[in-house]
Short mmCIF file of the C-alpha atoms (twelve columns), coordinates in Angstrom:
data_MODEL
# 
_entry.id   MODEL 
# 
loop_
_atom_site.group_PDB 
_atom_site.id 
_atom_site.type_symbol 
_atom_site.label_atom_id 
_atom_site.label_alt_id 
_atom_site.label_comp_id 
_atom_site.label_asym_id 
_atom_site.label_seq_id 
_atom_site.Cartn_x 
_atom_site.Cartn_y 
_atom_site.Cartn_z 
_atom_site.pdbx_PDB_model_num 
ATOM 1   C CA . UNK A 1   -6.732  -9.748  10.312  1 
ATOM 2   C CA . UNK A 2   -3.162  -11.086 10.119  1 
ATOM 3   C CA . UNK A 3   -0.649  -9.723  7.525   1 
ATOM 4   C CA . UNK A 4   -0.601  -12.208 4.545   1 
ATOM 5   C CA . UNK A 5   -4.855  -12.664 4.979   1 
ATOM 6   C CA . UNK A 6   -6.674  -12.182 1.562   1 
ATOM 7   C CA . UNK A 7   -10.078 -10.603 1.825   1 
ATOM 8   C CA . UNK A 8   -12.383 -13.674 -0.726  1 
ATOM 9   C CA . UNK A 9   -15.829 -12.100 0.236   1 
ATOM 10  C CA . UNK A 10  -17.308 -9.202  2.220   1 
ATOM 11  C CA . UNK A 11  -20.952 -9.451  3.313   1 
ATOM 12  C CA . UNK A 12  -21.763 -12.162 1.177   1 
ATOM 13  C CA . UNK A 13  -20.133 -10.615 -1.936  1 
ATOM 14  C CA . UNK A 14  -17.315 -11.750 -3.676  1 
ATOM 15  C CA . UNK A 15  -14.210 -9.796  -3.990  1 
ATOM 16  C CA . UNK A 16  -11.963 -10.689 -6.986  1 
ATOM 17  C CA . UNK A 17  -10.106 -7.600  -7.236  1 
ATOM 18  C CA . UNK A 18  -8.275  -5.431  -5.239  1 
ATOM 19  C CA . UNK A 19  -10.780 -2.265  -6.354  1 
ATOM 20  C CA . UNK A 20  -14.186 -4.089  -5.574  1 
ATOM 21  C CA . UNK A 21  -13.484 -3.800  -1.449  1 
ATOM 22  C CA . UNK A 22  -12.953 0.170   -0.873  1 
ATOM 23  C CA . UNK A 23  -16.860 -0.051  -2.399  1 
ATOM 24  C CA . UNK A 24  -18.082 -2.302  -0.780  1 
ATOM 25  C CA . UNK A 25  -16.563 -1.218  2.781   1 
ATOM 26  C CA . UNK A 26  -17.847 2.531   1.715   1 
ATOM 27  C CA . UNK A 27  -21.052 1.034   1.582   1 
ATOM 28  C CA . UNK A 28  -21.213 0.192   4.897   1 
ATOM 29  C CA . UNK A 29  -21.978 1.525   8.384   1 
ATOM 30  C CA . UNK A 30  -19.241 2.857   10.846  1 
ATOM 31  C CA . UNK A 31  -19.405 0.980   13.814  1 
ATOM 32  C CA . UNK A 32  -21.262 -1.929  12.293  1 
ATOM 33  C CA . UNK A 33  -19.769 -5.889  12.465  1 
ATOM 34  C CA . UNK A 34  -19.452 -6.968  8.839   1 
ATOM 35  C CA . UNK A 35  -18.931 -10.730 8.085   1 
ATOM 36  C CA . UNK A 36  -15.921 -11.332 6.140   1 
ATOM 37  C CA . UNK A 37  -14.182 -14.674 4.500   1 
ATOM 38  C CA . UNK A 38  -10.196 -14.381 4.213   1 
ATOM 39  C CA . UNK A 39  -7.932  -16.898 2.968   1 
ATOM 40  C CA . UNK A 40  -4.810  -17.643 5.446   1 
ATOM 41  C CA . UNK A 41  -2.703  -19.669 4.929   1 
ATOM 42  C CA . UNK A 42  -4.539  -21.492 2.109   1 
ATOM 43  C CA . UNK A 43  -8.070  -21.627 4.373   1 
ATOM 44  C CA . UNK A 44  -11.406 -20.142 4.629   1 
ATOM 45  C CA . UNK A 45  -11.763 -18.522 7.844   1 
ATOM 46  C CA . UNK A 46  -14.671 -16.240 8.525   1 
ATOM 47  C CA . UNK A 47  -14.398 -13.036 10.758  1 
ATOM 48  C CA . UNK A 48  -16.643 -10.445 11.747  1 
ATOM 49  C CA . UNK A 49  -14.568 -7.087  12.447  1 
ATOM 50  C CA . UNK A 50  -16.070 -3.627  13.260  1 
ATOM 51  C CA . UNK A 51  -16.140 -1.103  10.546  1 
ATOM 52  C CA . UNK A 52  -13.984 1.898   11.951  1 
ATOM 53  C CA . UNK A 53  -13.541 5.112   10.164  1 
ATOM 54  C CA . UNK A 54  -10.642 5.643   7.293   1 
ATOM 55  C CA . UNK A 55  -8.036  8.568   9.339   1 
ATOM 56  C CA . UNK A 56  -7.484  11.651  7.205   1 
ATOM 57  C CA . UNK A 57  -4.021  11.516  4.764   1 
ATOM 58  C CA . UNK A 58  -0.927  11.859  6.853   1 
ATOM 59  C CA . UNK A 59  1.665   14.768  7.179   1 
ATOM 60  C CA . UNK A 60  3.154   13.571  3.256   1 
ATOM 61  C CA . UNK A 61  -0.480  14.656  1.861   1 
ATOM 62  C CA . UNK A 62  0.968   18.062  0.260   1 
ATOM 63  C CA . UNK A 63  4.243   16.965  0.238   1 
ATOM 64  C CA . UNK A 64  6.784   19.167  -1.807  1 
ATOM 65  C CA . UNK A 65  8.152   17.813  -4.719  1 
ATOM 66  C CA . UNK A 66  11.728  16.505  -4.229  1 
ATOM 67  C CA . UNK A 67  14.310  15.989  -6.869  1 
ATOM 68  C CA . UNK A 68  16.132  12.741  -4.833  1 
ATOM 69  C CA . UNK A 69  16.951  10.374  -5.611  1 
ATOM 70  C CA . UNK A 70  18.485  9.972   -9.261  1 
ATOM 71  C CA . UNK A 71  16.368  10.209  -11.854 1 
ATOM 72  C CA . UNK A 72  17.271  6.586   -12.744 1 
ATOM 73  C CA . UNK A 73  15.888  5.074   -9.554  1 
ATOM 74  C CA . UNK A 74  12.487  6.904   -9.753  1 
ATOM 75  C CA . UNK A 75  11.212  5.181   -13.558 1 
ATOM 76  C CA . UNK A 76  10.716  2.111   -11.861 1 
ATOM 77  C CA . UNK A 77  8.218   4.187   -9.625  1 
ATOM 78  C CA . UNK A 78  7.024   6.270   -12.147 1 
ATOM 79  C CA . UNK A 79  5.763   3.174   -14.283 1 
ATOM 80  C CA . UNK A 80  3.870   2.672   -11.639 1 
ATOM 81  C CA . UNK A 81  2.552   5.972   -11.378 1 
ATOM 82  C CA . UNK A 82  4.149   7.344   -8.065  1 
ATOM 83  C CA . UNK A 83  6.873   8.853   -6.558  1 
ATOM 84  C CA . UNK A 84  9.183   7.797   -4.269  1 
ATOM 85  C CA . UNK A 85  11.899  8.613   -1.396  1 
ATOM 86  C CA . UNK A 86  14.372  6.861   1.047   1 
ATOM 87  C CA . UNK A 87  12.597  6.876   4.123   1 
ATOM 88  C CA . UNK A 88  15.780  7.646   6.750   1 
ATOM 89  C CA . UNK A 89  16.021  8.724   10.287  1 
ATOM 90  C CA . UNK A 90  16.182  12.300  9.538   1 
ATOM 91  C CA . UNK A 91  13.444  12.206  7.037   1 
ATOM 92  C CA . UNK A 92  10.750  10.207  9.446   1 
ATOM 93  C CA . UNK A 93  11.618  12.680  12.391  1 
ATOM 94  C CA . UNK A 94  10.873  15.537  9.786   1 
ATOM 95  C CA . UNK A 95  7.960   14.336  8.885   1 
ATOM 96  C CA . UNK A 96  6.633   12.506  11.989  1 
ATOM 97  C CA . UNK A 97  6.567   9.467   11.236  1 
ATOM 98  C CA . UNK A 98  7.167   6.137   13.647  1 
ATOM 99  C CA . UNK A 99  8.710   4.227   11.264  1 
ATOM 100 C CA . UNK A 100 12.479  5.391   9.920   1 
ATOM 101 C CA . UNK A 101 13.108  2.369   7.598   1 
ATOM 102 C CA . UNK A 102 11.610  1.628   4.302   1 
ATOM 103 C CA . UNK A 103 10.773  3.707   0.747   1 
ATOM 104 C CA . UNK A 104 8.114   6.958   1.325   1 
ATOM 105 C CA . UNK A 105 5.510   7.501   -1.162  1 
ATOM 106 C CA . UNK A 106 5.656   11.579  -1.625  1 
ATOM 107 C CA . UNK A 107 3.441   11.474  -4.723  1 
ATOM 108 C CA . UNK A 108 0.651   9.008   -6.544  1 
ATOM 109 C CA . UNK A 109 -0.666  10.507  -10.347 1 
ATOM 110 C CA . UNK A 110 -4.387  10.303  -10.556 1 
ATOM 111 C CA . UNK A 111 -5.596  7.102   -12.882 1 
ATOM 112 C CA . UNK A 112 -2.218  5.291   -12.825 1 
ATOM 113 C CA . UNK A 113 -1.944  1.583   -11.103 1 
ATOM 114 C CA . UNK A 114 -0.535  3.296   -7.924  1 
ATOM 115 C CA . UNK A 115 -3.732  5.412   -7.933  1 
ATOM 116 C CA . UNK A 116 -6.002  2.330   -8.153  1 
ATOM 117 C CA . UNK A 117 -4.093  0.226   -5.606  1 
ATOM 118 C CA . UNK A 118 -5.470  2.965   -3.316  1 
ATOM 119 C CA . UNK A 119 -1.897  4.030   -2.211  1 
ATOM 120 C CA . UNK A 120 -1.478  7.673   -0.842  1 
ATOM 121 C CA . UNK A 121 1.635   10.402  -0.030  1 
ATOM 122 C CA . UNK A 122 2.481   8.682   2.815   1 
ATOM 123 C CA . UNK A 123 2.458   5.049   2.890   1 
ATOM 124 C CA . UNK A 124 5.656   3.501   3.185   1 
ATOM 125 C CA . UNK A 125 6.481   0.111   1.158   1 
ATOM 126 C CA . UNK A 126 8.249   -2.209  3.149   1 
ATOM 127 C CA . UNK A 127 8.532   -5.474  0.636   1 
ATOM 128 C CA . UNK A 128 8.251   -5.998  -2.759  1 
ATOM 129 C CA . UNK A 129 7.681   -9.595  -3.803  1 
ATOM 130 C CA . UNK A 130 8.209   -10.266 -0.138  1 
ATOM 131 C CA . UNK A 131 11.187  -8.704  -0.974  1 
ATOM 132 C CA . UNK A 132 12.708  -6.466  2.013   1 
ATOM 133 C CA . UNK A 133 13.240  -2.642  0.568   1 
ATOM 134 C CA . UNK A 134 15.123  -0.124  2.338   1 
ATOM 135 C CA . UNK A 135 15.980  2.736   -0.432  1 
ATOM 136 C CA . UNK A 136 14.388  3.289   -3.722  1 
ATOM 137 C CA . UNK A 137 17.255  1.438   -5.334  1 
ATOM 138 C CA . UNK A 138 16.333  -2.036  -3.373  1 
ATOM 139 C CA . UNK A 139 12.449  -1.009  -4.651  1 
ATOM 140 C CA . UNK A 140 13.988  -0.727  -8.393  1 
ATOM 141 C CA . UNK A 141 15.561  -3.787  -8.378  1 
ATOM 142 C CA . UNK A 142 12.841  -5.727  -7.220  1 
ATOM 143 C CA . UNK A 143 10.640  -4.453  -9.635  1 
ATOM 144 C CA . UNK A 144 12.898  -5.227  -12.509 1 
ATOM 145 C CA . UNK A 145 13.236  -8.735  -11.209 1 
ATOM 146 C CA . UNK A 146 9.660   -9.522  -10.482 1 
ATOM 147 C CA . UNK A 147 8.628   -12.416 -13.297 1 
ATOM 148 C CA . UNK A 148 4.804   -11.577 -13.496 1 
ATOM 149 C CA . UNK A 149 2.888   -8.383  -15.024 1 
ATOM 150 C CA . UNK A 150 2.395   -7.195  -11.802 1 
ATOM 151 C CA . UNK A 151 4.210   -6.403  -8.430  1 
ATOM 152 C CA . UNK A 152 2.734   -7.201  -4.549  1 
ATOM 153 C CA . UNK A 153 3.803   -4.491  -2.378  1 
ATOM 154 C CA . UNK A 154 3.598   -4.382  1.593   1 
ATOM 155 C CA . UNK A 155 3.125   -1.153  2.630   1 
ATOM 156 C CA . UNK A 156 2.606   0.640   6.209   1 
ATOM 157 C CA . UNK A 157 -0.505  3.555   6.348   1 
ATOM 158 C CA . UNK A 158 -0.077  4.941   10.124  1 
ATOM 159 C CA . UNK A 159 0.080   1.564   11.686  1 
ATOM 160 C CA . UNK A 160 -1.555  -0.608  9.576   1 
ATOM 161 C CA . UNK A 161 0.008   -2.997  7.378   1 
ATOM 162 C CA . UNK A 162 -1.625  -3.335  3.971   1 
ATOM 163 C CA . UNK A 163 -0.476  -5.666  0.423   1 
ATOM 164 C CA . UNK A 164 -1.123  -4.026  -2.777  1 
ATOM 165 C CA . UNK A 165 -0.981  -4.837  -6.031  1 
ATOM 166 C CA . UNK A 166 0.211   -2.706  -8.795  1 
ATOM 167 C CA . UNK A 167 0.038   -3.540  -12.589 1 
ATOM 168 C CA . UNK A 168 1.224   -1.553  -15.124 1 
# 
């Protein structure tokens, strides 16, 4: 899979929204090649990758509650149902993580859009709206100046890169 691929159909089934593939790939067989149709780049191309098993949360799983940043910075988050930190240096080694750049996820609410993007403590946003972020501030802004009724995300889950799509 390359980064900007979007999963069309997964053994034969079509997936129109984000929530139909966790189902379907939870349906299927660990170890077992899957056929798959992604658009890239505008085309159908057809892959066949090896179902592998989903890791465990990461170390942010029972993350503590923190009171940074600002109140102000964290309602664009919270809209989305989720909670959000600066992801620095300090804060990666802490928490052993690779990457030392971006905005941490320390807490998704059950039901809320975060929730049924399938994001988790842990996963780091990199872009919004293809959108660099680098502090919850950048992830703010970008939020208040996305035009449609929902926001694309790029996150990073171990070493994975995943888009998600949140709607309020």
């Amino acid at each position: 899979f390359e980064p900007e691929d979007v999963i069309v159909e997964y053994e034969g089934k079509p997936v129109r929204e984000l929530s139909d593939l966790p189902r379907l790939v939870a349906g299927s067989e660990v170890g077992k090649r899957v056929d798959v149709v992604v658009l890239r780049k505008g085309k159908r191309k057809e892959l066949r990758p090896r179902i592998a098993r989903l890791e465990e949360a990461g170390p942010m799983a029972a993350a503590p509650q923190s009171s940074e940043p600002a109140p102000a910075h964290q309602d664009a988050a919270r809209k989305f149902g989720m909670e959000l930190k600066t992801l620095t240096p300090e804060l990666a080694r802490r928490e052993g993580l690779t990457r030392s750049e971006g905005v941490l996820i320390t807490r998704v609410m059950p039901q809320s859009p975060a929730a049924q993007a399938a994001l988790a403590p842990g996963d780091i946003i990199i872009e919004v709206e293809h959108e660099r972020v680098r502090s919850v501030e950048d992830f703010a802004t970008q939020s208040r100046n996305a035009r449609e009724e929902r926001l694309l995300l790029r996150v990073v889950r171990g070493d994975r890169y995943l888009f998600a799509v949140l709607r309020p």
